[in-house]
Kinemage of the C-alpha trace (Angstrom):
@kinemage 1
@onewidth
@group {chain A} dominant
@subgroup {mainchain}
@vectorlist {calphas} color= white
{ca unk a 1} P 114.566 54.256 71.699
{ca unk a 2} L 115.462 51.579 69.280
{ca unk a 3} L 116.278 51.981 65.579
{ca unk a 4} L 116.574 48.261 63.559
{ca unk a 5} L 118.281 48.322 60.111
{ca unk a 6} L 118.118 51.831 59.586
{ca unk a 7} L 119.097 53.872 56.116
{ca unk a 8} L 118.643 57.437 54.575
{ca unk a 9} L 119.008 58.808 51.498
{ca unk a 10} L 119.154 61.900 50.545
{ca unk a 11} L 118.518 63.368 47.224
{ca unk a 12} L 116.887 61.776 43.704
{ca unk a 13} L 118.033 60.194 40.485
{ca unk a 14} L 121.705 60.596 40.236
{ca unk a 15} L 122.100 62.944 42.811
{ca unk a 16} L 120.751 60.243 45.210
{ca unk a 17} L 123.350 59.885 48.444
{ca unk a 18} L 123.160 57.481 50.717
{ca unk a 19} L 123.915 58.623 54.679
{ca unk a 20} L 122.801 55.859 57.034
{ca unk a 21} L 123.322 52.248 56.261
{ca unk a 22} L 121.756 49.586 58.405
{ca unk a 23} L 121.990 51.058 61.230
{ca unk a 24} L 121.104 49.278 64.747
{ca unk a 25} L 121.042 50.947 68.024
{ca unk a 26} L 119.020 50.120 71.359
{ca unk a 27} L 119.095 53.229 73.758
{ca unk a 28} L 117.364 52.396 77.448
{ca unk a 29} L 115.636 54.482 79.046
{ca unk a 30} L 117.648 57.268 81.369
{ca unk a 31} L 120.652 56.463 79.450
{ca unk a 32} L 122.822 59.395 78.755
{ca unk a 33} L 124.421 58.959 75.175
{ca unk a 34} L 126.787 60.677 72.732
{ca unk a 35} L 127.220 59.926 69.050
{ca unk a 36} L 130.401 61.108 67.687
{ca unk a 37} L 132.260 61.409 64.357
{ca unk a 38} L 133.174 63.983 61.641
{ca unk a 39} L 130.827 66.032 59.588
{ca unk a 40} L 128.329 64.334 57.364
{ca unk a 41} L 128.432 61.015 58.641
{ca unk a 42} L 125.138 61.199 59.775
{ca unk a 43} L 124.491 61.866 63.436
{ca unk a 44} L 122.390 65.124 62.858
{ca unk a 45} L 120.217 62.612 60.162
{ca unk a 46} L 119.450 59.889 62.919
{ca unk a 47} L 118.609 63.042 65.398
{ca unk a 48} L 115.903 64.179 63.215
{ca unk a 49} L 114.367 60.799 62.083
{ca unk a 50} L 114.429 59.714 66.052
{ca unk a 51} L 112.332 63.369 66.678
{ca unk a 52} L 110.148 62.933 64.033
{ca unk a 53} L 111.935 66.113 61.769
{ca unk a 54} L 112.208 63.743 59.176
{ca unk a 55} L 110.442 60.869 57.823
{ca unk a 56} L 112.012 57.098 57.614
{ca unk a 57} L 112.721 55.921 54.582
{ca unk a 58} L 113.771 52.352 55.375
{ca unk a 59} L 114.100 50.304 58.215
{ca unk a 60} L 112.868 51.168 61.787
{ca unk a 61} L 112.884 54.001 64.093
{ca unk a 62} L 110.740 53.091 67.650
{ca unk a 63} L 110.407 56.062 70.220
{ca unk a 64} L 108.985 55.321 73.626
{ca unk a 65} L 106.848 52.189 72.369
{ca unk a 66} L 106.027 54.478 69.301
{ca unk a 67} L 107.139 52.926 65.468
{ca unk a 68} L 107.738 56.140 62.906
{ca unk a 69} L 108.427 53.629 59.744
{ca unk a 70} L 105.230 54.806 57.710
{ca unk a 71} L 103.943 57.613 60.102
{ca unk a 72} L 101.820 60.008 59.190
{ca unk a 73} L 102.023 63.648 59.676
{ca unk a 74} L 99.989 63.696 62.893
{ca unk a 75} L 102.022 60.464 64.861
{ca unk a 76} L 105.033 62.448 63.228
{ca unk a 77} L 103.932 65.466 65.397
{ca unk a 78} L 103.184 63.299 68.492
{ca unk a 79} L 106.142 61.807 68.155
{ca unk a 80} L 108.120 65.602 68.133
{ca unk a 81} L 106.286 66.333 71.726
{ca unk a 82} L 107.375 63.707 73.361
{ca unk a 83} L 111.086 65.204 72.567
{ca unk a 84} L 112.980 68.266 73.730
{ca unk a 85} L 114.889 69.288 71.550
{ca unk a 86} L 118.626 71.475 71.776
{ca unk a 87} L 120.770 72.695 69.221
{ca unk a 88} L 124.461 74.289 69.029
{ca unk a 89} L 122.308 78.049 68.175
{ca unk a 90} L 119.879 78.040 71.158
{ca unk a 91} L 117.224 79.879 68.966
{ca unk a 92} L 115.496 81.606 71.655
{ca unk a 93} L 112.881 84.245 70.323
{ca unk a 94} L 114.775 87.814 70.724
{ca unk a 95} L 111.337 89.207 71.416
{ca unk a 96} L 110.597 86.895 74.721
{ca unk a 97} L 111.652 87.046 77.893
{ca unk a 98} L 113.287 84.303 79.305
{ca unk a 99} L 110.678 82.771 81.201
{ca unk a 100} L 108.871 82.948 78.172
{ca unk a 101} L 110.885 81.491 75.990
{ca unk a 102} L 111.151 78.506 78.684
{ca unk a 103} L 107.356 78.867 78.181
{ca unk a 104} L 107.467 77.763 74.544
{ca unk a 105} L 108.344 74.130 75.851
{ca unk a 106} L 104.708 73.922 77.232
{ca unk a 107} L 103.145 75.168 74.764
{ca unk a 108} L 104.414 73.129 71.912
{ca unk a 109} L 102.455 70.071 73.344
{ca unk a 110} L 99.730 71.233 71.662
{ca unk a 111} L 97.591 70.805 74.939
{ca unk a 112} L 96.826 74.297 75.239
{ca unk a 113} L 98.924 76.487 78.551
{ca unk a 114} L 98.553 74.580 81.836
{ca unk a 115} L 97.138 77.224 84.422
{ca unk a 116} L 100.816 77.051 86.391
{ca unk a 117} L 103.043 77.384 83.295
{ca unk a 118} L 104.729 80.584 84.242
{ca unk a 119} L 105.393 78.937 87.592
{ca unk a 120} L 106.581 75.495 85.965
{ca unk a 121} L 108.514 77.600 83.774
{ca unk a 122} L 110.259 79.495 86.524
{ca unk a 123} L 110.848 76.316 88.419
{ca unk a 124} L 112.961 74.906 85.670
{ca unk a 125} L 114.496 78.636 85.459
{ca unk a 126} L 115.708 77.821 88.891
{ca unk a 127} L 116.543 74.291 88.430
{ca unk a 128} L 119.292 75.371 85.581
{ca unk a 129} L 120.416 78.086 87.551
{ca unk a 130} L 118.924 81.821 86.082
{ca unk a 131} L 115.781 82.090 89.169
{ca unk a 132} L 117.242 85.574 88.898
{ca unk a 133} L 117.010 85.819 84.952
{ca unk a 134} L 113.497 85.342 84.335
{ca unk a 135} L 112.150 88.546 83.224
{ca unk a 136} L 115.811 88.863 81.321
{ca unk a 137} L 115.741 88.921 77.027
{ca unk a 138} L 118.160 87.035 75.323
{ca unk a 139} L 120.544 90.224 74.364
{ca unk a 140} L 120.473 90.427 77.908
{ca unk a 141} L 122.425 87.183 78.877
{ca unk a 142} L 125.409 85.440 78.230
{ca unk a 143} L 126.133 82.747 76.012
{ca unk a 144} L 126.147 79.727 78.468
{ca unk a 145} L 122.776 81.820 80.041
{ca unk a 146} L 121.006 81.476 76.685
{ca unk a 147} L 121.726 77.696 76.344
{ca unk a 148} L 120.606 77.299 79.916
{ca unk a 149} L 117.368 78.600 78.961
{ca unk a 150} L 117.085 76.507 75.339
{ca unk a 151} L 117.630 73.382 78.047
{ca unk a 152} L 115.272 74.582 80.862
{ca unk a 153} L 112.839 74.535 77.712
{ca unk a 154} L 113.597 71.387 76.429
{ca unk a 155} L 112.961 69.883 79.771
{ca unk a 156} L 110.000 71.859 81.166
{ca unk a 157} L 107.412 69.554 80.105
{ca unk a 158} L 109.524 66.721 81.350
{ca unk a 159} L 109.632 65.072 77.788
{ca unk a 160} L 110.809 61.069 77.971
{ca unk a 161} L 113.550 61.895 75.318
{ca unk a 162} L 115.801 64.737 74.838
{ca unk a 163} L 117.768 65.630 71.129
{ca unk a 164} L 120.420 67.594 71.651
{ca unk a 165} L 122.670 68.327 68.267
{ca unk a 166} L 126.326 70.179 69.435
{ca unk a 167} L 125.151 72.349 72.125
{ca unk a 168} L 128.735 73.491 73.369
{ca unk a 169} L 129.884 74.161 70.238
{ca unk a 170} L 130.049 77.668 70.359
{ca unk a 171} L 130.763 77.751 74.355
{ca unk a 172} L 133.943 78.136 76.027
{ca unk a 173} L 135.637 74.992 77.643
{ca unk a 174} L 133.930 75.767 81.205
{ca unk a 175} L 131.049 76.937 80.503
{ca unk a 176} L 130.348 74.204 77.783
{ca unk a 177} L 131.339 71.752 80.668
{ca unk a 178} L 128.509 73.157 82.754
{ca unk a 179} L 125.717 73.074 80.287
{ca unk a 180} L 126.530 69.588 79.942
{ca unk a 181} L 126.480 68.775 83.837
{ca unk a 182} L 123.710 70.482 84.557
{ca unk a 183} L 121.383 68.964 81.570
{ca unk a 184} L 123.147 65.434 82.658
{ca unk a 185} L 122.179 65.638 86.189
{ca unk a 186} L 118.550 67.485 85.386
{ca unk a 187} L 117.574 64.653 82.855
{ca unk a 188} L 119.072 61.434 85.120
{ca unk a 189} L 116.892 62.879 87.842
{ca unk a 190} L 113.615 63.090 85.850
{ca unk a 191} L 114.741 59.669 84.388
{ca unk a 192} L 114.738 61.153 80.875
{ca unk a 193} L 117.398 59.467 77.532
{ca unk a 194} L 119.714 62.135 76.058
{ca unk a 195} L 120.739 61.213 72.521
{ca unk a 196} L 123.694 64.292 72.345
{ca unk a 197} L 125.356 64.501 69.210
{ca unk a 198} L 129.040 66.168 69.712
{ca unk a 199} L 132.963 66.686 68.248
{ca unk a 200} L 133.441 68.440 72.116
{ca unk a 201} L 136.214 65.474 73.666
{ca unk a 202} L 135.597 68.522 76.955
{ca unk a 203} L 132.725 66.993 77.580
{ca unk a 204} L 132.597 62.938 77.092
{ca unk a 205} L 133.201 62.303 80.692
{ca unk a 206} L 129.439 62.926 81.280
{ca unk a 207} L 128.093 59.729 78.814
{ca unk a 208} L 127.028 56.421 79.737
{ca unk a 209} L 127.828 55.456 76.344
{ca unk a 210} L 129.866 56.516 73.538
{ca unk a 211} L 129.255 55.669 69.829
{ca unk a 212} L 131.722 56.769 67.006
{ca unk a 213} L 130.183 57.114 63.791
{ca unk a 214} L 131.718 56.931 60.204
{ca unk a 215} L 130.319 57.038 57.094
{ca unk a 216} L 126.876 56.172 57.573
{ca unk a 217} L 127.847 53.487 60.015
{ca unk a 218} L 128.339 52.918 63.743
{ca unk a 219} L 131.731 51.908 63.990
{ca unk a 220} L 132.753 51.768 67.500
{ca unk a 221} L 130.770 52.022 70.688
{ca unk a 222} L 132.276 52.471 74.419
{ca unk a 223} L 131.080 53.105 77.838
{ca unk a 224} L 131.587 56.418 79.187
{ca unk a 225} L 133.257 57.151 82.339
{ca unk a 226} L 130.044 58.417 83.894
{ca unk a 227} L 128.741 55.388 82.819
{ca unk a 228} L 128.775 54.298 87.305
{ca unk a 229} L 129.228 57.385 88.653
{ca unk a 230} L 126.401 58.905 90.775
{ca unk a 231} L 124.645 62.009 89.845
{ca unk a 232} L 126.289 65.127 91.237
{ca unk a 233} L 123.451 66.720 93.891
């Protein structure tokens, strides 16, 4: 991921705001970073433009190889399934079962259901823990269970990037600690990037990298203490 000279606006006439302001930023592949700061200095913005939510206005936004500066609707939309995407509410369909819900990750690649999904989707059930929650509905489970299942389906298809705006925020101290683990060691195994936006200092022991943001701007950047540490088995 690689964003050169990058700036948002938002609004028109004399309403217009400016958010972002030249921003640069080179993330690596399998890279595990957070971007930090108080409200409204635009980490949730540069989320959206890197998934494709949003369209660039100036300067450059490259995902996997792909440039989104001028994209149309349809790379826009390419663009989005290559991400998994996680936010602070885990907005899992109150109607769906777990596994189902873990099911949605599949099908929003727009490839049609692969003949194994339920399985793929129970595999990555397992993999974060809930093997035994499948069949569960989301009034069912716990908080912590219910972003479990909003990561196992950000990660089923096994996208290259994962988005993942403040999703301890509403999560006690341990159990936002093990959400963060867990989808830490899942996506360094699969070699995936995690661009996490957070305010939780719990959890900054799990980054490679550590960017503080303020107005608009990247003003500090750090490694992380997990920066050479191995991956937990």
């Amino acid at each position: 991921m690689e964003l050169s000279r990058l700036s948002h606006w938002y609004g028109a006439g004399e309403t217009r705001r400016q958010v972002l302001f030249e921003l640069d930023l080179v993330i690596p592949r399998g890279e595990v970073v957070f971007l930090m700061g108080p409200s409204g200095c635009g980490k949730t913005t540069i989320l959206t433009l890197v998934g494709g939510l949003r369209s660039v206005q100036q300067g450059s936004v490259r995902v996997a190889g792909r440039e989104l500066a001028g994209a149309n609707e349809a790379r826009l939309i390419a663009n989005r399934r290559q991400c998994g995407f996680i936010f602070q509410a885990h907005n899992l369909h109150r109607s769906l079962t777990a596994r189902e819900n873990v099911r949605m990750g599949l099908e929003a690649q727009g490839r049609g259901l692969p003949p194994d999904a339920d399985e793929r989707s129970e595999r990555m059930l397992a993999v974060v823990g809930l093997a035994d929650h499948a069949n569960k509905f989301q009034h069912q489970l716990s908080g912590g269970q219910r972003q479990r299942v909003a990561i196992a389906r950000a990660l089923v298809a096994e996208p290259p990037l994962i988005l993942a705006d403040e999703p301890t925020a509403a999560l006690d101290r341990q159990t936002g600690h093990d959400v963060v683990a867990l989808l830490r060691r899942v996506a360094r195994e699969r070699g995936m990037t995690v661009l996490m936006v957070t305010h939780d200092n719990r959890v900054l022991d799990f980054a490679d990298r550590l960017l503080e943001m303020e107005d608009g701007r990247i003003v500090a950047a750090r490694p992380g203490a997990a920066a050479a540490a191995p991956v937990n088995p």
